[in-house]
Every structure is written in structure tokens, then in C-alpha cells.
C-alpha positions as CSV (number, residue, x, y, z in Angstrom):
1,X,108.9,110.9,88.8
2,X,112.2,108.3,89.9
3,X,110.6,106.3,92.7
4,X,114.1,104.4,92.2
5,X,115.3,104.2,96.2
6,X,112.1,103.1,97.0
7,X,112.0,100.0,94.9
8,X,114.6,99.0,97.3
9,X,113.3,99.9,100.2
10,X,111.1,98.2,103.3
11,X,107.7,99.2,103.5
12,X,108.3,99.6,107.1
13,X,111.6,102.5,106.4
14,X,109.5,104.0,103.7
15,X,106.5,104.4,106.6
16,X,108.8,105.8,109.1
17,X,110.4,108.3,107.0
18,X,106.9,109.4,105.9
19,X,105.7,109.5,109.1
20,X,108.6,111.3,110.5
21,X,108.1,114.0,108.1
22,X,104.6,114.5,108.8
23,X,106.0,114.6,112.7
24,X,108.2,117.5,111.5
25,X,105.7,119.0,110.0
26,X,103.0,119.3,112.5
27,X,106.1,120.3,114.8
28,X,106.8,123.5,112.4
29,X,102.8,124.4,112.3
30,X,102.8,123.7,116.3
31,X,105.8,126.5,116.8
32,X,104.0,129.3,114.3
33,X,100.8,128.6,116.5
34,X,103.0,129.0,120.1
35,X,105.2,131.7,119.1
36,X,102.2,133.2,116.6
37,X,101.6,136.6,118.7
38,X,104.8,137.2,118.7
39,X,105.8,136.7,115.1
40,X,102.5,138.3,113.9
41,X,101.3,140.4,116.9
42,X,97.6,140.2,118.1
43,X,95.3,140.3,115.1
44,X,91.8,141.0,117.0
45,X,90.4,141.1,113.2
46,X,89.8,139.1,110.1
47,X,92.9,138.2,109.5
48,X,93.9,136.1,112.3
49,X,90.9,133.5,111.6
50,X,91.3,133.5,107.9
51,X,94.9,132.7,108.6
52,X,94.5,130.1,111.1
53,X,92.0,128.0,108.1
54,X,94.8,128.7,105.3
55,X,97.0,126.9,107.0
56,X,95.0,124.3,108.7
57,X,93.5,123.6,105.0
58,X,97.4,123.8,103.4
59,X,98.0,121.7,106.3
60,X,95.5,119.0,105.4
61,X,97.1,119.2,101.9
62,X,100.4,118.8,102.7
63,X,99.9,116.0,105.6
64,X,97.6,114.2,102.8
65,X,100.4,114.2,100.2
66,X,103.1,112.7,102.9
67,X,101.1,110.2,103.8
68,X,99.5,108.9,101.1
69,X,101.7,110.6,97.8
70,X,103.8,107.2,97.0
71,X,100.6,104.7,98.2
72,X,98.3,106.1,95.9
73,X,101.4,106.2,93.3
74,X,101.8,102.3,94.6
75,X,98.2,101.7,94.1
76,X,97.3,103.8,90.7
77,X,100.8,103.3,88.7
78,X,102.4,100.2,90.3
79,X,98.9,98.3,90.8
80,X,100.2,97.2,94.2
81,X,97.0,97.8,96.3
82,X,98.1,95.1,99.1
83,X,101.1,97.2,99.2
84,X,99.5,100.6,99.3
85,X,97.3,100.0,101.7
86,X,99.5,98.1,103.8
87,X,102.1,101.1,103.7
88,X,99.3,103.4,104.9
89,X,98.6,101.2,107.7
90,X,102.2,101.1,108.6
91,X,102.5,105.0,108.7
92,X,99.4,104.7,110.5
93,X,101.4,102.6,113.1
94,X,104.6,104.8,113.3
95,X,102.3,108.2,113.7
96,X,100.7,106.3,116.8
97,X,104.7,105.8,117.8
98,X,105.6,109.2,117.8
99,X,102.2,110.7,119.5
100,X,102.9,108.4,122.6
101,X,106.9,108.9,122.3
102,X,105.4,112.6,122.3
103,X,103.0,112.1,125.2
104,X,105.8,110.5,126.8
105,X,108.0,113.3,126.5
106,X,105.3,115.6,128.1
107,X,105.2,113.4,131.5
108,X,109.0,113.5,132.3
109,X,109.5,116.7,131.0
């Protein structure tokens, strides 16, 4: 794996992109869970619940790999644990960002 434009990257940029991602992300899931009846119809059966937990666990998967893909490659490969965990943090920081830019969003709007 080339982790090349990240070697020249700020902790803080790399945090912000991973962050925004996971943003994006949750956004997509949140629009299949609004407009869910109406892509899918009612499912009063099995389906609809075993559904909903394959793609909140998928969900914990992919959310997991965004945020913590490159620290763990940082901290395994690279050996750069104040750096790892520091990025984590960071993300940490920027998801807090967008949840109140989000709850902000939600009182004006």
C-alpha cells in the first residue's frame, strides 16, 4: 500500500479528511434509513431487522477502517504510536466539529 501523500501531510488534514468521510458516510446510511420504506417498502417480517443489523454491523466496519485504517498502519508498520494515537484523537476532535456544525444546522433550519 503507497501511503506516499500522507508522508507529507498534517496530522490535522489527514484527521479532517478522515473524518469527513466518516461524515459522508453516516450521511449515506442516514438517507437509506429516511427514505428506507420507500426504497424497500414495509417489511413487517424478518427481513427488515436482519437488514437493519447488516448494515449497522458493515457500518461499524467500515466507520472502524476510516478512522482508525492509517493509525493502526502508523502505529504497527511506521512504529509511530505518539502519532497514531494523536491522529485518532484529532479525528476524534473534527467528528465532535461536524456533530455540532450538524446540530447547528438543525436549529436554524
Amino acid at each position: 500500500m503507497c501511503f506516499c501523500f500522507k508522508e507529507k501531510t498534517s496530522l490535522g488534514f489527514i484527521s479532517f479528511l478522515q473524518a469527513l468521510g466518516l461524515a459522508f458516510y453516516c450521511g449515506l446510511i442516514a438517507i437509506l434509513f429516511w427514505k428506507g420504506n420507500q426504497l424497500f417498502g414495509n417489511t413487517p417480517n424478518f427481513w427488515g431487522p436482519a437488514l437493519f443489523l447488516i448494515v449497522f454491523t458493515t457500518s461499524a466496519l467500515v466507520s472502524a477502517l476510516l478512522v482508525l485504517g492509517y493509525p493502526f498502519f502508523l502505529f504497527w508498520q511506521k512504529k509511530q504510536t505518539q502519532k497514531a494515537i494523536r491522529l485518532v484523537g484529532y479525528t476524534a476532535v473534527w467528528l465532535v466539529g461536524f456533530i455540532l456544525l450538524a446540530l447547528l444546522l438543525v436549529i436554524i433550519f
